[in-house]
VEXGULUM-397992 format. One record per residue (C-alpha): residue number from 1; x, z, y. Coordinates in nm, 2 decimals, always signed. Example, Ala and Ser with C-alpha at 12.3 -4.5 7.8 and 13.67 -1.06 7.14 Angstrom:
BEGIN
[1, [+1.23, +0.78, -0.45]]
[2, [+1.37, +0.71, -0.11]]
***
This chain:
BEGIN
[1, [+0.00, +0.00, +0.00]]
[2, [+0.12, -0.11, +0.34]]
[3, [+0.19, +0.16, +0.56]]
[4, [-0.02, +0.10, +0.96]]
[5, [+0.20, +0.25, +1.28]]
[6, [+0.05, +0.17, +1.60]]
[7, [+0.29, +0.25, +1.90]]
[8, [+0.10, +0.34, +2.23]]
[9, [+0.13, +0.45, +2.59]]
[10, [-0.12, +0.49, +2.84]]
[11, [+0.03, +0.35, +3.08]]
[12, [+0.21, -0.02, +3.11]]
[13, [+0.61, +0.02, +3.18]]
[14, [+0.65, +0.29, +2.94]]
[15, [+0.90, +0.10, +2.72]]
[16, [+0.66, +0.03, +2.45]]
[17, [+0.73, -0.32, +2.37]]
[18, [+1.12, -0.24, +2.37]]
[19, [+1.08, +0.04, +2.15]]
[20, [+0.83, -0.14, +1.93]]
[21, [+1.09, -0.42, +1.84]]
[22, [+1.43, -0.23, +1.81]]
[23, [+1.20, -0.02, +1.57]]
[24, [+1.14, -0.28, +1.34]]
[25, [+1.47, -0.39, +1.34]]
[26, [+1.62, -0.03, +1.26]]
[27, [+1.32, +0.03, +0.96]]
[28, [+1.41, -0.31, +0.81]]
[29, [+1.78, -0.17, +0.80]]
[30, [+1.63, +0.12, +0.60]]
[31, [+1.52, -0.22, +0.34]]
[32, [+1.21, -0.24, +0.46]]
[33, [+1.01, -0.53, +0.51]]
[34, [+0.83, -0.51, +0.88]]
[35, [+0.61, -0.70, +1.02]]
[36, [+0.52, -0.69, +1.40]]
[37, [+0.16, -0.77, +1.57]]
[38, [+0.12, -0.82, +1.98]]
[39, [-0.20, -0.70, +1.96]]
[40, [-0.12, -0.68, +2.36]]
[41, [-0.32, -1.00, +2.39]]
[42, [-0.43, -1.00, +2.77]]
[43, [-0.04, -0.94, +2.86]]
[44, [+0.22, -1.04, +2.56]]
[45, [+0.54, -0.96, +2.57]]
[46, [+0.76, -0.86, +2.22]]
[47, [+0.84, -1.19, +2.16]]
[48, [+1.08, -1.17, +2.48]]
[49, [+1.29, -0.88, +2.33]]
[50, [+1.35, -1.08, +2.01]]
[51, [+1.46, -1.35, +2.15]]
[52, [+1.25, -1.57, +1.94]]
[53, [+1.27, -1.97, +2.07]]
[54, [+0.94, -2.11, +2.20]]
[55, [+0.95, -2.37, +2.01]]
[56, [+0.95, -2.23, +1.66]]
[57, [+0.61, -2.09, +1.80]]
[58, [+0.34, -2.36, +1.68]]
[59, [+0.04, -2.04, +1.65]]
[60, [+0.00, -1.71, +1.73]]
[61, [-0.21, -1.40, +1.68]]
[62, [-0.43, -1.54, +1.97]]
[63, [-0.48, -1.85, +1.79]]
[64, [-0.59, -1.65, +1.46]]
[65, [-0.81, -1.42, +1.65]]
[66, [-1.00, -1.72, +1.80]]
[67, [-1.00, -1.91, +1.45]]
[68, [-0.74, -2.13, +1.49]]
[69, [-0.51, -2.09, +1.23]]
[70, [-0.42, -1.84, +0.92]]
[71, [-0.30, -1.47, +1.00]]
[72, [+0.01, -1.57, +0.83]]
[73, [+0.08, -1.89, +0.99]]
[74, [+0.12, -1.71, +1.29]]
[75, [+0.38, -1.50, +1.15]]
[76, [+0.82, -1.58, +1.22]]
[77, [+1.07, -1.45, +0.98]]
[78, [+1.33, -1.29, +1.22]]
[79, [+1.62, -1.23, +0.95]]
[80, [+1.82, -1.51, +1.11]]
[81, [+1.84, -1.37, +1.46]]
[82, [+1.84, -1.02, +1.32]]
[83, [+2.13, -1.09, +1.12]]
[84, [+1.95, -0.84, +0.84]]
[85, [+2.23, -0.99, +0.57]]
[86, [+2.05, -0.89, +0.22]]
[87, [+1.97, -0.54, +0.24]]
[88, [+1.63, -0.61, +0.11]]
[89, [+1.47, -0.56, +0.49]]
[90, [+1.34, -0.82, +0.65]]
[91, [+1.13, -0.90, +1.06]]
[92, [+0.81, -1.07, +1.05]]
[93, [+0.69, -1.15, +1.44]]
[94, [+0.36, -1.19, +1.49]]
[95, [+0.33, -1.34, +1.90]]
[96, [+0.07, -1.35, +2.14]]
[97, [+0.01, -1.68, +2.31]]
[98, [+0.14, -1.69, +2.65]]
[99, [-0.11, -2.01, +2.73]]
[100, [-0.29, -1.92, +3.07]]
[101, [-0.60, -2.10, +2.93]]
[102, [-0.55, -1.84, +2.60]]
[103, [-0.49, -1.56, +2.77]]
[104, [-0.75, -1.61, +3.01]]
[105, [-1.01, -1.66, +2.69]]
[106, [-0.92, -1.36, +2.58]]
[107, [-1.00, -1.16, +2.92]]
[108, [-1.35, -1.32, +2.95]]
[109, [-1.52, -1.34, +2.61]]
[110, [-1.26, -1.08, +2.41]]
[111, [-1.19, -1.05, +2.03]]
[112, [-1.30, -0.97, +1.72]]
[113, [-1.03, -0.66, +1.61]]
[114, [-1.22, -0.63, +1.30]]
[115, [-1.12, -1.01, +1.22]]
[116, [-0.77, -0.88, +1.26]]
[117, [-0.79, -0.53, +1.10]]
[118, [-0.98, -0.68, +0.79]]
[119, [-0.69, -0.92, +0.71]]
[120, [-0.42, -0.70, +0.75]]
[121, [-0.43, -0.65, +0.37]]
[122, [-0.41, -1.03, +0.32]]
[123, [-0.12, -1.04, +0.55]]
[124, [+0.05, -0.75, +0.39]]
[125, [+0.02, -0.92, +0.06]]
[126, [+0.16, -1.25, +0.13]]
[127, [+0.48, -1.08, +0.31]]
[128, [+0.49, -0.83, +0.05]]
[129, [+0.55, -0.58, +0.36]]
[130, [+0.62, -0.20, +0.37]]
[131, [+0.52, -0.15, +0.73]]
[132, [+0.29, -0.29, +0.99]]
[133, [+0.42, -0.23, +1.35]]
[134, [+0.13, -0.30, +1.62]]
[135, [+0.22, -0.31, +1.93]]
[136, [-0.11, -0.20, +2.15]]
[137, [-0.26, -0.30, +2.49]]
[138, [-0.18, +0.02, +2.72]]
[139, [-0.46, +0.27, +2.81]]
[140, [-0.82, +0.26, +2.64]]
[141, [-1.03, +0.01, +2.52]]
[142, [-1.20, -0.06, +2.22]]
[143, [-0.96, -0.26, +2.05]]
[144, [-0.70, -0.03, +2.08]]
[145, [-0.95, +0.22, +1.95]]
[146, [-1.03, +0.06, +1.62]]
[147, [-0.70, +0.01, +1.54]]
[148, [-0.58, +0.36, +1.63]]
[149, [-0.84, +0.43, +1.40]]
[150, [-0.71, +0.32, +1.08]]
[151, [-0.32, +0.36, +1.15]]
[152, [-0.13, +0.59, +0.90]]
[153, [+0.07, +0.71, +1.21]]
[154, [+0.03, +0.68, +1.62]]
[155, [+0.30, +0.67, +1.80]]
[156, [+0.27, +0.74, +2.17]]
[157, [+0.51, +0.67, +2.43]]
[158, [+0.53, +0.88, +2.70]]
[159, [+0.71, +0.97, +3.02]]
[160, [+0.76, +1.33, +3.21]]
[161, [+0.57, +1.26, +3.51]]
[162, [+0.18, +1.34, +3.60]]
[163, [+0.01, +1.08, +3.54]]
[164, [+0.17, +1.04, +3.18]]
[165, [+0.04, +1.36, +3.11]]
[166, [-0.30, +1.33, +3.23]]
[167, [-0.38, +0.98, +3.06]]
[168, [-0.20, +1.15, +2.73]]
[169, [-0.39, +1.40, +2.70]]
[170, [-0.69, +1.17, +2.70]]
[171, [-0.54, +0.94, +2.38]]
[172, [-0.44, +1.23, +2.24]]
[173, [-0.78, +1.40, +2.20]]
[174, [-0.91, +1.07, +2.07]]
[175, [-0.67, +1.00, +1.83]]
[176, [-0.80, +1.39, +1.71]]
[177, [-1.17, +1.24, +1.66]]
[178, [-1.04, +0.96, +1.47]]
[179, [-0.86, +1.19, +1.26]]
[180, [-0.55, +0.97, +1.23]]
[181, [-0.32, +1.16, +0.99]]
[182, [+0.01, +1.19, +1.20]]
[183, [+0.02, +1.15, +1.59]]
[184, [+0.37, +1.15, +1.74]]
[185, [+0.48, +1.17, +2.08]]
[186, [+0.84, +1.01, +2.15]]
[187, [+0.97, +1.05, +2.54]]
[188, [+1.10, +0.74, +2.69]]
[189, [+1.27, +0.73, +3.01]]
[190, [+1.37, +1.09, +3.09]]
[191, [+1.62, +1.16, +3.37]]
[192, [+1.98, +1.28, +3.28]]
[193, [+1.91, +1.61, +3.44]]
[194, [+1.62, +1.76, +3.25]]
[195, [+1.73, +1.93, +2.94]]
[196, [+1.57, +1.71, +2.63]]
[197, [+1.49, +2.07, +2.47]]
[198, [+1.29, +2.13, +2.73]]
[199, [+1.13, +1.80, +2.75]]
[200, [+1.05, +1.84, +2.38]]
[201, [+0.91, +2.20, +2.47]]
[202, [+0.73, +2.09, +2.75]]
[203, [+0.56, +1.77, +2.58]]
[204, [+0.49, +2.05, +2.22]]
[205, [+0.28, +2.27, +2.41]]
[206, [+0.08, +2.02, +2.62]]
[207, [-0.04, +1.82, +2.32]]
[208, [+0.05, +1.98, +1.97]]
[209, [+0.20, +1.73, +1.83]]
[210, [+0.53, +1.67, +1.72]]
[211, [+0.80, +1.55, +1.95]]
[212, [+1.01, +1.27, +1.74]]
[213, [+1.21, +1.18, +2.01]]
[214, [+1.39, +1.20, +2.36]]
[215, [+1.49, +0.88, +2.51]]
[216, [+1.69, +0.89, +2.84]]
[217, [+1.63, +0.66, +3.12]]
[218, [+1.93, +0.46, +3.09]]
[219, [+2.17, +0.19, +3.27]]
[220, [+2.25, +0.00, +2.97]]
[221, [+1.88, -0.06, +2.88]]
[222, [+1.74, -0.10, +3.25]]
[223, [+2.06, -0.38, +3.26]]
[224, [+1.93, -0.56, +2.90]]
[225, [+1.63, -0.62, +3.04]]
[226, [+1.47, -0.68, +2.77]]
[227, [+1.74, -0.98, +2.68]]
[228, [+1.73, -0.88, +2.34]]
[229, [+1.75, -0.59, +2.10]]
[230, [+1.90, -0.28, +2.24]]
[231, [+2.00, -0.16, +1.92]]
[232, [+2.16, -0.49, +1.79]]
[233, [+2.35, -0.49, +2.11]]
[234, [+2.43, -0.12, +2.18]]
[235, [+2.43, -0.02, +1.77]]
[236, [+2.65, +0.35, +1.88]]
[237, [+2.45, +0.37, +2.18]]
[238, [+2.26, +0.79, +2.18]]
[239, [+1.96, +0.57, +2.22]]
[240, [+2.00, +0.38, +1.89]]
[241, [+2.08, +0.68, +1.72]]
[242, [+1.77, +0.84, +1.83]]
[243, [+1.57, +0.52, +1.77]]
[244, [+1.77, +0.54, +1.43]]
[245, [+1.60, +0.90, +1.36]]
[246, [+1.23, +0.78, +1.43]]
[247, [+1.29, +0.43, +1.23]]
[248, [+1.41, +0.68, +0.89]]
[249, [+1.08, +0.88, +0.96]]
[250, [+0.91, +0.57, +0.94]]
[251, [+1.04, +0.46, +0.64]]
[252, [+0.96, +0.77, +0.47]]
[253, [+0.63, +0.72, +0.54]]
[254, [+0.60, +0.39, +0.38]]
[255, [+0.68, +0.54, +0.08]]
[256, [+0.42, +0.82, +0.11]]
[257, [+0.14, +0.56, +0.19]]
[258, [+0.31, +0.40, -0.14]]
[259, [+0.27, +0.67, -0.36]]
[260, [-0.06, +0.70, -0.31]]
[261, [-0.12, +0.34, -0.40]]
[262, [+0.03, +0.45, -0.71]]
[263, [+0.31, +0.25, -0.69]]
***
């Protein structure tokens, strides 16, 4: 059984996108076999941090959503460019369109996220995949919602200001009355000067949840630019080695979701 992760802010410029693709790179160095979704359809975006060339692209999740093509034809093996060598992992990308004329489809008349929750199974099976990584629209709607709902883990991004908190605190509570079996919160973009024990503290006892990770607002990444995989690039970097830490939760969680497949 494929294991769901849904990574999440409430907020757009969190770093989710970022974090969401040198994630799936780290968890296929583990041997697993990732796939990512931009479910971010209004506003895509992964596909830029892997790098992937436009014209390999002939359909995306859009076009399955709107009945266009197959779930996996929209799907890009990314071993080449990941340089994955035959560990047994392997990168599936699953892009949004960035088409105005798609994009602006999508805004008007919407889409059906059962569709796409309903043949996650069928995509799983043809990739033979450990992991699906979905990559959400920010904040709430009911999209996000449904697939929250039947993820094996939510991750949410968050940073240490106000309005983080507040909006958290909202998703949070939700992702309680879905009853989603592990919610955790990894800090992105925390200033050098607070102390990441307190960070971890402080985020512990607003929410409840468990704190996987403190990410420091940093030059090299703000430099990247999203010009590629932090971790491929900075691989002894402090933020690849926490990255590292979340990605070896992850895959231990592919083989709990496993076991109870009986496998």
């Amino acid at each position: 059984m494929t294991a769901i992760v849904s990574i999440h802010s409430y907020r757009g410029g969190t770093g989710k996108s970022n974090t969401t693709a040198n994630l799936a790179l780290l968890i296929a160095r583990e041997g697993k076999r990732v796939a990512v979704l931009d479910t971010d359809l209004q506003s895509p975006g992964v596909h830029v941090v892997f790098g992937i060339d436009s014209k390999r692209i002939t359909h995306t999740l859009t076009d399955f959503v709107l009945g266009k093509c197959a779930v996996e034809e929209a799907a890009y093996d990314m071993g080449e460019e990941l340089d994955l060598g035959d560990g047994g992992g392997a990168v599936y990308l699953l892009p949004s369109s960035m088409r105005i004329e798609s994009i602006m489809q999508i805004i008007d008349q919407g889409y059906d996220v059962g569709k796409l929750n309903a043949h996650f199974a069928t995509l799983s099976d043809t990739l033979d995949l450990d992991l699906l990584l979905v990559d959400t629209h920010p904040g709430l709607n009911r999209e996000t919602m449904l697939t929250t709902a039947i993820s094996d883990v939510l991750v949410i991004l968050i940073r240490p200001d106000s309005q983080d908190f507040h909006g958290t605190a909202v998703m949070v509570e939700l992702a309680g009355r879905l009853h989603v079996p592990n919610v955790w919160m990894l800090a992105n973009k925390v200033v050098k000067r607070l102390d990441p024990v307190d960070v971890r503290k402080k985020i512990k006892g607003a929410f409840g949840y468990d704190v996987v990770g403190v990410l420091p607002l940093d030059e090299d990444m703000a430099s990247l630019g999203s010009r590629g995989l932090f971790a491929q690039k900075y691989p002894n970097h402090p933020i690849t080695q926490e990255l590292t830490s979340v990605a070896k939760r992850l895959a231990a969680i592919t083989d709990e979701v496993g076991g109870d497949d009986g496998d």
